[in-house]
ROLO-251967 format. One record per residue: residue in three letters; x, y, z of N, C-alpha, C in turn. Coordinates in steps of 0.001 Angstrom, whole numbers, plus 500000, padded with zeros to 6 digits. Example, Ala and Ser with C-alpha at 12.3 -4.5 7.8 and 13.67 -1.06 7.14 Angstrom:
# residues 2
ala513190494310507800512300495500507800513200496700507800ser512850497750507080513670498940507140512900500030507870
# end
This chain:
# residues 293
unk500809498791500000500000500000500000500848501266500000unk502201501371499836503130502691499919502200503377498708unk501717502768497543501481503865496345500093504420496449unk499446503958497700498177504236497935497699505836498255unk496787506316496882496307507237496807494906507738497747unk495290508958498676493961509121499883492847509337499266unk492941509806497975491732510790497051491735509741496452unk491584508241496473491508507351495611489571506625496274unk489614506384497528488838506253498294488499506539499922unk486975507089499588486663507750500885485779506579501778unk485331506408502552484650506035503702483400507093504461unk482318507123504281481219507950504645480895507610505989unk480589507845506529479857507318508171478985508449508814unk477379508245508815476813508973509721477069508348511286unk476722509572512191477345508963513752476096509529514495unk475661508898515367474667509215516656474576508553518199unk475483509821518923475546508822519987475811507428520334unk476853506996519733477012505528520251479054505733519866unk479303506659520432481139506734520370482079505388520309unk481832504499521405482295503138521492482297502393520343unk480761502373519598480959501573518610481417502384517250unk481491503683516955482116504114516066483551504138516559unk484266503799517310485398503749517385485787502224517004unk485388501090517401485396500252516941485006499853515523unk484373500540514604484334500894513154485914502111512823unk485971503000513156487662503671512845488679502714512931unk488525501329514024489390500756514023489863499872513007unk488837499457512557489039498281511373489062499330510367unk489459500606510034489758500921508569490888501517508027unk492032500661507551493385501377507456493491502341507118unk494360503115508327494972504310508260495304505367506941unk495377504187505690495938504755504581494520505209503867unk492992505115504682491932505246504021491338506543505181unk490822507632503886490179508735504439488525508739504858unk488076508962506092487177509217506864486459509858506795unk485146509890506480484421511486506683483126511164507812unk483477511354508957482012510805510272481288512382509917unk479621511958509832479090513202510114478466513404510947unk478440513791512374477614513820513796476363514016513372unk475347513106513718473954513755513519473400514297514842unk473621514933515085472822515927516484473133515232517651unk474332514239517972474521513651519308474385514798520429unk474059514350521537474377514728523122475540515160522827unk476001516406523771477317516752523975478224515867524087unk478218515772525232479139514870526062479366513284524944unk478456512878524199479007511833523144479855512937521981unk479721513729521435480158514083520335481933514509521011unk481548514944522290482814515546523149483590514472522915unk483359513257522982483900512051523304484698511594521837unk483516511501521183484053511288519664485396512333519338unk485695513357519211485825514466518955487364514158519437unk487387513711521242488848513862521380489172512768520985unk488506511385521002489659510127520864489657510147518922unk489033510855518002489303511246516532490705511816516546unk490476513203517533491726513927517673493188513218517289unk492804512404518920493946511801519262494452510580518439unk493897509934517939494172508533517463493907508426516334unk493137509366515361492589509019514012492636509960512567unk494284510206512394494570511332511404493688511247510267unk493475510069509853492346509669508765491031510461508824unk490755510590510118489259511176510117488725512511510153unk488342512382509313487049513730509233485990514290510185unk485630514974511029484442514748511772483276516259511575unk483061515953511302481424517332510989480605517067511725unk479793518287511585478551518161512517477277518408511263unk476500517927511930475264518078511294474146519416511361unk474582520678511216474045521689511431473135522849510849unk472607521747509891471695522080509350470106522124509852unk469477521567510904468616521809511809467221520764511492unk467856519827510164466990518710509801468231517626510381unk467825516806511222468610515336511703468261514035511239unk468443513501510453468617511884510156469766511038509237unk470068509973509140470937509809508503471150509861506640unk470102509955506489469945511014504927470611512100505201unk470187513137505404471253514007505847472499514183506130unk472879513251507010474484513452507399474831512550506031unk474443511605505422475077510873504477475260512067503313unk474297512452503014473959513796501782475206515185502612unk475511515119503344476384516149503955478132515163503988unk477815514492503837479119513310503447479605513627502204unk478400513142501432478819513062500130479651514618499777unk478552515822499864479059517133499592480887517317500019unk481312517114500880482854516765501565483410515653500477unk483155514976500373483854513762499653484373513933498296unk486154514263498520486415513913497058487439513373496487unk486892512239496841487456511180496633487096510505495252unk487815509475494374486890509058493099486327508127493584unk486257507060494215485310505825494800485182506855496435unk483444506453496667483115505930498169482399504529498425unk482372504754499781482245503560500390481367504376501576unk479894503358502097479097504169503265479348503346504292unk479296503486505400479057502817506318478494502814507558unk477671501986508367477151502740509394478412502924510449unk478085503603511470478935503776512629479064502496513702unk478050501941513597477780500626514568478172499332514190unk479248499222512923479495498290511958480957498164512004unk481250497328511414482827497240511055483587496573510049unk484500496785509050485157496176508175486339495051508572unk486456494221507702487407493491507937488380494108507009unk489735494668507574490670495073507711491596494615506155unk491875493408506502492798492919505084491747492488503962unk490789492737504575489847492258502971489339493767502030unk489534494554503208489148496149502495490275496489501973unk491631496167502369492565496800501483492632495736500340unk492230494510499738492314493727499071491488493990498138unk489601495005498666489013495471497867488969496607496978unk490556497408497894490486498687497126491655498029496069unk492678497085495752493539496902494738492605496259493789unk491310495505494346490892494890492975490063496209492095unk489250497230493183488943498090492303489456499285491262unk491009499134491843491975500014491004492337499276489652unk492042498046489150491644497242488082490639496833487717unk490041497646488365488004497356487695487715498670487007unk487148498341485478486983499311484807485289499969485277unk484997499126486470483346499102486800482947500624487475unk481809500726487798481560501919488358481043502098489841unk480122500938490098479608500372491441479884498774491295unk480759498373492448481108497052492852480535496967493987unk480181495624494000479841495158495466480704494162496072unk480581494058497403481743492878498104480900492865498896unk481433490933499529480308490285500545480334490792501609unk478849490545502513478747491303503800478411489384504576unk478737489849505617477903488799506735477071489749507953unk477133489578509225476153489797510118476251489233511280unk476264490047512219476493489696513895475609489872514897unk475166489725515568473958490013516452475053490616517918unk474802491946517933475388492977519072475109492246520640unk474273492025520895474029491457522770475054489936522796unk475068488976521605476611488153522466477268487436521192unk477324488210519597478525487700519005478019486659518079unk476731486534518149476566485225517501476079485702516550unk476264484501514825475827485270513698474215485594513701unk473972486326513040473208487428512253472446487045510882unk471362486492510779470887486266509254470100488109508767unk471176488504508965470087490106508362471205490440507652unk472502489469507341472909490521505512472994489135504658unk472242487746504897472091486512504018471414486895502823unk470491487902502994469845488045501572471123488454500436unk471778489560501010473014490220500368474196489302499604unk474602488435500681475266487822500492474905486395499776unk473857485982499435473646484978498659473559485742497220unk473390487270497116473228487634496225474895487976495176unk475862487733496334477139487846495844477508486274495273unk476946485353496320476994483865495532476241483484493963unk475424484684493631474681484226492675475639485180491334unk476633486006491343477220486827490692477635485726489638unk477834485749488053476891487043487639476106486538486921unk475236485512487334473889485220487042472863486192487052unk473289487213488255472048488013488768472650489619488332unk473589489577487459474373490968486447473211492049486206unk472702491785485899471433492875485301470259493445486499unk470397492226487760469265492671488807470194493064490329unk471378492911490519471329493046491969471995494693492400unk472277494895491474472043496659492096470760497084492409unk469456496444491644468294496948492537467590495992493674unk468469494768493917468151494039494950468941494231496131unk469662495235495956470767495785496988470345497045497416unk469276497037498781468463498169498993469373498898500184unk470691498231500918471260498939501830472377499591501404unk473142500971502310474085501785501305475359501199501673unk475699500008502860476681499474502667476810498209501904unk478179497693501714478104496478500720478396497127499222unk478901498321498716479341499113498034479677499774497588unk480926499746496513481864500809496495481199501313494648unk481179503119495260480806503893493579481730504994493404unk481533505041492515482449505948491432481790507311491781unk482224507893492497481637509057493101481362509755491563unk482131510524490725481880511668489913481028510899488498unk481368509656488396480527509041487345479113508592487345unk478828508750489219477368508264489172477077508907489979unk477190509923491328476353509872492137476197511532491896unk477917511893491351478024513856490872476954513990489737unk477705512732488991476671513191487005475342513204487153unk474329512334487869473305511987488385472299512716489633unk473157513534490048472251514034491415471904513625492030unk472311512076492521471985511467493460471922511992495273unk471203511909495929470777512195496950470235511226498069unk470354511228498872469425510314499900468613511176500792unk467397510242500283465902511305501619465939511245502961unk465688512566502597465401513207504010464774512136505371unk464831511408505857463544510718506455464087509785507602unk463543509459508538464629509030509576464560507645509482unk463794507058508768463994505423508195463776505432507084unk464544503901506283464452504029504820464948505248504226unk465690506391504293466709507161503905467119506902502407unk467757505574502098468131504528501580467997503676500290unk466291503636500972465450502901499420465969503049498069unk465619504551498423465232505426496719466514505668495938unk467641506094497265469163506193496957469698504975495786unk469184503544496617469618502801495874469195502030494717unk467792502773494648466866501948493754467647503039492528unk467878504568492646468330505768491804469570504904491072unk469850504540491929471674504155491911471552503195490906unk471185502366490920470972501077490034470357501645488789unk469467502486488691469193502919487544470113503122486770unk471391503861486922471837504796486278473447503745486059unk473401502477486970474814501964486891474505500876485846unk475306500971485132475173500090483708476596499040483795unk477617499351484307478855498660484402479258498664486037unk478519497173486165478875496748487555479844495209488126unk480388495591489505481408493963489190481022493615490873unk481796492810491103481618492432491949482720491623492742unk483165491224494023484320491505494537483883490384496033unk484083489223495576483489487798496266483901487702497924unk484833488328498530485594488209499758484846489102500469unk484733488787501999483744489028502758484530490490503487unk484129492006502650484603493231503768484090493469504392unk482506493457504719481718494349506200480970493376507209unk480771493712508231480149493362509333479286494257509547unk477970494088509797476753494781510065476462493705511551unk475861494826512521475932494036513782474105494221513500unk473671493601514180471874493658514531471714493773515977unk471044494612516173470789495325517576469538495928517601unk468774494847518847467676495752519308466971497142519060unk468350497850519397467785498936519538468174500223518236unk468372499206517305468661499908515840467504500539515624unk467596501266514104465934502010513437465466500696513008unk466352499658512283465326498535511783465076497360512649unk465589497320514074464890496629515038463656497184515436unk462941498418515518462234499244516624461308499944515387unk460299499234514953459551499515513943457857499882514945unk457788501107514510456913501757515067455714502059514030unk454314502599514435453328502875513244453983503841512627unk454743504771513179454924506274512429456240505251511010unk457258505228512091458015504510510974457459503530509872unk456524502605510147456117501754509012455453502409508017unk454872503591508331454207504825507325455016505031506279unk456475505297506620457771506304506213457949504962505375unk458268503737505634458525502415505357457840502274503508unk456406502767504388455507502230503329455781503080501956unk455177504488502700455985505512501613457632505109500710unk458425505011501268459513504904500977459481503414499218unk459006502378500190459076501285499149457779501322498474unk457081502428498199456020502547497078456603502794496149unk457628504591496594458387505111495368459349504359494764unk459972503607495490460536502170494871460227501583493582unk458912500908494504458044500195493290458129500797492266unk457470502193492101457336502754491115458428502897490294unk459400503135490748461015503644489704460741502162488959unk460757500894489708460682499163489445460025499411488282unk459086499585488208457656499638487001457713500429486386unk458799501726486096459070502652485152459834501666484196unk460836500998485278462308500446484656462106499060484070unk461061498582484026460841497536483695461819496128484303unk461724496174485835463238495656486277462323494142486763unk462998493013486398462552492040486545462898491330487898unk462160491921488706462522491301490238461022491426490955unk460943490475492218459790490511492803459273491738493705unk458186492767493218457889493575494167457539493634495039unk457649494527496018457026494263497294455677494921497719unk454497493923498300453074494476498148453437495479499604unk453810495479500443454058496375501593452838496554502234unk452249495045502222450929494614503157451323495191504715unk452226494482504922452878494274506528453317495976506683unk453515496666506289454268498141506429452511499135506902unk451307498774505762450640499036506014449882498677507443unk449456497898507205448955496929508587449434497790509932unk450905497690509912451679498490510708451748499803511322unk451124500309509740450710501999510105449717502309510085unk448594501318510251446609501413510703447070502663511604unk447488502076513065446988503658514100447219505209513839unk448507505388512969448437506913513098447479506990511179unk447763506311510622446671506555509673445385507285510043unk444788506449510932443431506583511476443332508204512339unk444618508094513267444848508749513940445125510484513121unk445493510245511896445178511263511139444597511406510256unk443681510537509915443058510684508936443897510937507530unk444763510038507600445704510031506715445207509482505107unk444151510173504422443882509386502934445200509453501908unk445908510588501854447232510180501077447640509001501292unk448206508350502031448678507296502651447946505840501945unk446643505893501953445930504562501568445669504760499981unk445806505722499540445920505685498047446989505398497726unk447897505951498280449264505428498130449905504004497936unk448919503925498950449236501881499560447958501235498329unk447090501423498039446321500908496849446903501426495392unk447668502334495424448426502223494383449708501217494086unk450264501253494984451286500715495094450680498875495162unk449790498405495888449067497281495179449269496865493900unk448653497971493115448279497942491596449159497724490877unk450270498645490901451998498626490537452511496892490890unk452429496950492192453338495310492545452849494437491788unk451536494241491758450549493253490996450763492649489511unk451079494204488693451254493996487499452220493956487369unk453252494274488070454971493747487982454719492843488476unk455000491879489469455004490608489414454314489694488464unk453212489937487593452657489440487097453475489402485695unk454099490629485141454712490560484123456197489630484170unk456572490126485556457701488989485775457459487303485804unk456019486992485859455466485559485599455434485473484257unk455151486270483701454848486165481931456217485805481064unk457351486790482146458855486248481669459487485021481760unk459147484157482248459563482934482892459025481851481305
# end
């Protein structure tokens, strides 16, 4: 790694209160790779925390605040990107961690990939005692299926880690963005993303660890959130059924169901047209994807 260029690849990380485990994510990412953490509105006393052991221990890192007066991790990611200039990034959460010799193994294969978005395998840990995790198996069977699945798994790849993009070729040329929204952020980012990536590879060795924890946004699914949920993977659908993308949609029965009380509770009719649209959409995409077979 002596010829290793910093502006070659960046590392994104939104951060919220949890210092310990973003330090344990700084740890697994060689030194020779640049950082950009963006605080999303932590407590003092956590950001205080972050702030000196960055200082002290982590020339690599970047640290911002989020001070724009909207907080979620759309945001700090979209306040990432703006900082980042680097030609490849890479996202990651703060509560996560890379394996060390497989990330520097992923940045030499991508300095010989003429590709634009690569993916590399993820696995999965469960945070309370170490034991594996089936919440990145979907992902990762999807790296076992490479490249059978060439044409579909950038839009079956709905999370922003698990890949490295060509910052100025897809996300600058494109206007890519991630929503505003304090769950599902994500969706649309990556459903956008896949649209627009035409030359993709893929990179079989296992770099990230995603831990699963209780008390994550996608452990702690609430009516308000399954609303945002629902919303989120309608507009999905829809890009799906513009793009004519041959994969199974999702009816987002269970998202609804989920968000009966504040529906009611507001008399929310946007919402159920929404969700009967989005019916209509899944229906006839899946149905056309039966006709393909």
């Amino acid at each position: 790694m002596n010829t290793f260029d910093r502006h070659f690849l960046q590392v994104l990380v939104p951060h919220k209160n949890q210092p310990e485990k973003l330090i344990r994510l700084l740890e697994s990412i060689p030194t020779e790779v640049n950082v950009i953490v963006v605080d999303d509105n932590s407590a003092s006393h956590y950001f205080d925390a972050c702030k000196q052991v960055i200082d002290n221990r982590f020339r690599n890192v970047t640290l911002l605040r989020n001070d724009t007066g909207i907080n979620n991790a759309g945001v700090a990611r979209n306040l990432a990107l703006a900082h980042a200039n680097a030609e490849w990034i890479i996202f990651a959460d703060s509560d996560d961690k890379f394996y060390t010799k497989n990330l520097l193994q992923l940045i030499e294969f991508i300095k010989h990939s003429d590709a634009d978005l690569v993916f590399f395998d993820v696995n999965a840990i469960k945070e309370k005692d170490g034991s594996p995790s089936d919440r990145a198996n979907a992902y990762s069977r999807l790296i076992e299926k490479w490249p059978l699945n060439k044409n579909t798994i950038a839009y079956q790849w709905v999370v922003p880690w698990g890949k490295a993009i060509r910052k100025a070729e897809l996300i600058e040329k494109y206007g890519l963005k991630f929503a505003s929204r304090i769950v599902s952020n994500d969706i649309e980012f990556a459903t956008d993303l896949a649209v627009v990536s035409s030359n993709v590879d893929v990179f079989k060795n296992c770099v990230y660890c995603c831990y699963e924890s209780e008390t994550s946004l996608t452990g702690t699914l609430t009516s308000e959130k399954a609303r945002i949920r629902l919303q989120a993977s309608s507009a999905r659908n829809a890009t799906l059924y513009k793009n004519r993308v041959p994969i199974h949609y999702n009816y987002n029965v269970q998202f609804f169901v989920k968000s009966i009380p504040v529906i009611f509770k507001e008399l929310d009719v946007r919402t159920v047209k929404l969700f009967l649209k989005n019916l209509y959409i899944s229906s006839v995409g899946n149905f056309c994807n039966i006709l393909r077979l």
